[in-house]
TORKOL-4160 file (C-alpha; in steps of 0.2 Angstrom, whole numbers, padded with zeros to 4 digits, m for minus):
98
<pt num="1" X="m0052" Y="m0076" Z="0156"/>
<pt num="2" X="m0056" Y="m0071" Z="0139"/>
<pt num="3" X="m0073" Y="m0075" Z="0142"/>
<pt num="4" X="m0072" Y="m0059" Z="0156"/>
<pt num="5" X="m0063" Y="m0050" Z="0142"/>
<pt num="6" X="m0075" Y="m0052" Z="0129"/>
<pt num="7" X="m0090" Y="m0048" Z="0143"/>
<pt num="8" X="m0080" Y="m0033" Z="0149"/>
<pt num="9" X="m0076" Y="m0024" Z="0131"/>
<pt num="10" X="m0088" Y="m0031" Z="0119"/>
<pt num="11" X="m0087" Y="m0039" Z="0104"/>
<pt num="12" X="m0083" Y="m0023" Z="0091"/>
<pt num="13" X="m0069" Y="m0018" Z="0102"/>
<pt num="14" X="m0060" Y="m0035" Z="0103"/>
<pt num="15" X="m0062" Y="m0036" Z="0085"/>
<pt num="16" X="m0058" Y="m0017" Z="0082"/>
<pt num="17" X="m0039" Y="m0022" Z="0093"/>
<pt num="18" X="m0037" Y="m0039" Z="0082"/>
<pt num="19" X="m0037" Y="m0029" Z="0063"/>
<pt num="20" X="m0026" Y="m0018" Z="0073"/>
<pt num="21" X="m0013" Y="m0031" Z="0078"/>
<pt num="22" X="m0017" Y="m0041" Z="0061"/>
<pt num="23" X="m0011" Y="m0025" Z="0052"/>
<pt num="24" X="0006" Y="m0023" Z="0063"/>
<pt num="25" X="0008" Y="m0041" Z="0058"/>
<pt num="26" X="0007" Y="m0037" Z="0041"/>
<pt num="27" X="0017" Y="m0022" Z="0041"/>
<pt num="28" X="0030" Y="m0032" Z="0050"/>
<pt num="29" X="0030" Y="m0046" Z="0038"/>
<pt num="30" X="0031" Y="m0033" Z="0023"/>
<pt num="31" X="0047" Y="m0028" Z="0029"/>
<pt num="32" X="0053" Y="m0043" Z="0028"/>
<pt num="33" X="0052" Y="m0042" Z="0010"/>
<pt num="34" X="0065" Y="m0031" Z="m0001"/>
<pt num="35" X="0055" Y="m0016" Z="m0008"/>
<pt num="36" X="0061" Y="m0018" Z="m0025"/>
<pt num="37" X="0054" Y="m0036" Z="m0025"/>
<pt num="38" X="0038" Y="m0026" Z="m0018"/>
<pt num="39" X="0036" Y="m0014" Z="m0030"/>
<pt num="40" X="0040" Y="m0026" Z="m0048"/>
<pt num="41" X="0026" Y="m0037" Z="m0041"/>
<pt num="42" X="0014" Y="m0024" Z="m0034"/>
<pt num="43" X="0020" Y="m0013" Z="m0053"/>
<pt num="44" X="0014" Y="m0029" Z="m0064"/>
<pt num="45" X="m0001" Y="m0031" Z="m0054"/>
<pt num="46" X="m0006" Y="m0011" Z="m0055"/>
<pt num="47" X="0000" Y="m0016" Z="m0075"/>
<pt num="48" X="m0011" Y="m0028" Z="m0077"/>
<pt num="49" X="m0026" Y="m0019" Z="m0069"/>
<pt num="50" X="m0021" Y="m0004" Z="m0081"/>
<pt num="51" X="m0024" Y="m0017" Z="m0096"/>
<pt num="52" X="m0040" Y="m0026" Z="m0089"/>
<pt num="53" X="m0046" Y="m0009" Z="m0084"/>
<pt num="54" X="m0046" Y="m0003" Z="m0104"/>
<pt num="55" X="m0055" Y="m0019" Z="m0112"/>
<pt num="56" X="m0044" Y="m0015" Z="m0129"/>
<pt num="57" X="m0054" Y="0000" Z="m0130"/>
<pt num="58" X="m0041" Y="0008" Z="m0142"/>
<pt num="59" X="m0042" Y="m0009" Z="m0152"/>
<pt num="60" X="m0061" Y="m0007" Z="m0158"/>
<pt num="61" X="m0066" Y="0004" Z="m0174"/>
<pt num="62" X="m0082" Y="0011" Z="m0163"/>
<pt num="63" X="m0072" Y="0017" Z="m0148"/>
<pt num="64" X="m0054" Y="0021" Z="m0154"/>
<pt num="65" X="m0055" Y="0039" Z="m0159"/>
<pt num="66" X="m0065" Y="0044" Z="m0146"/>
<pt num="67" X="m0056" Y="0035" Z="m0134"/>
<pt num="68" X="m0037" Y="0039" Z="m0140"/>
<pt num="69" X="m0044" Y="0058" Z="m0143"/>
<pt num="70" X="m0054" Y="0062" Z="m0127"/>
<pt num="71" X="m0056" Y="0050" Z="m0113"/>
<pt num="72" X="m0040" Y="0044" Z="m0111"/>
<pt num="73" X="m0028" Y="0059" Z="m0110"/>
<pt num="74" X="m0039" Y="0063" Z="m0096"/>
<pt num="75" X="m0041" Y="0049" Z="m0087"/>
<pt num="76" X="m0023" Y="0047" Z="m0084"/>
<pt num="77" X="m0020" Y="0067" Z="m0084"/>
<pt num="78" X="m0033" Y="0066" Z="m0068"/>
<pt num="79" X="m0025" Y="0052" Z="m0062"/>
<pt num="80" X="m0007" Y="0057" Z="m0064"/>
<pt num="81" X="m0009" Y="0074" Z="m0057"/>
<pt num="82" X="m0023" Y="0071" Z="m0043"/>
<pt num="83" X="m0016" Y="0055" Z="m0037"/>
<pt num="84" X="0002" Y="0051" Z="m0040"/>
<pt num="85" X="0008" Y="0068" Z="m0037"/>
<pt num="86" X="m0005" Y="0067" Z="m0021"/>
<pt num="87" X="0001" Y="0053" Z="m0014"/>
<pt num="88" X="0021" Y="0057" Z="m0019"/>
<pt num="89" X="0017" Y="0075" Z="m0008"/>
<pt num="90" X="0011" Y="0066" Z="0005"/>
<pt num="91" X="0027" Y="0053" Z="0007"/>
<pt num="92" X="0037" Y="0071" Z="0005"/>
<pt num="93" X="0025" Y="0076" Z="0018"/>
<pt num="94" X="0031" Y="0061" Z="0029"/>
<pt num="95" X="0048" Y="0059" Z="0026"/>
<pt num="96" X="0051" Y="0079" Z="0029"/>
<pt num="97" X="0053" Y="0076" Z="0048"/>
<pt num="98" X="0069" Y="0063" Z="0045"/>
């Protein structure tokens, strides 16, 4: 039978309906979970990437003053404004029909 199935669709289209039913069955299994216990774990992670993401940049002689001064303020100026206020409108956005 799944044989037939597999003949009948294809390959791409059984595989394109298995991420589909593997991401309900992670959704599902994220709702299981409290969102604050979500959000402290995902927060150290994003955290943690923030820190890796710098290299100490500020800590070295060669690249503090330009890095305090210039790049930083607006790297997380773009990032701040573009994408967490893009993503917090579009959760407005979302939640707007309730």
């Amino acid at each position: 039978m799944v044989e037939w199935i597999i003949a009948k669709a294809g390959v791409e289209a059984i595989q394109y309906a298995t991420g589909g039913l593997l991401a309900v069955v992670v959704a599902w299994l994220l709702k299981k979970i409290p969102n604050n216990i979500i959000k402290v774990k995902f927060g150290a992670l994003m955290y943690g990437f923030g820190i890796a993401c710098t290299l100490g940049l500020a800590k070295w002689k060669w690249s503090a003053k330009i890095w305090n001064k210039t790049v930083e303020p607006f790297v997380i100026d773009a990032i701040n404004n573009i994408i967490v206020n893009g993503i917090r409108e579009f959760i407005r956005g979302m939640q707007s029909d309730n």
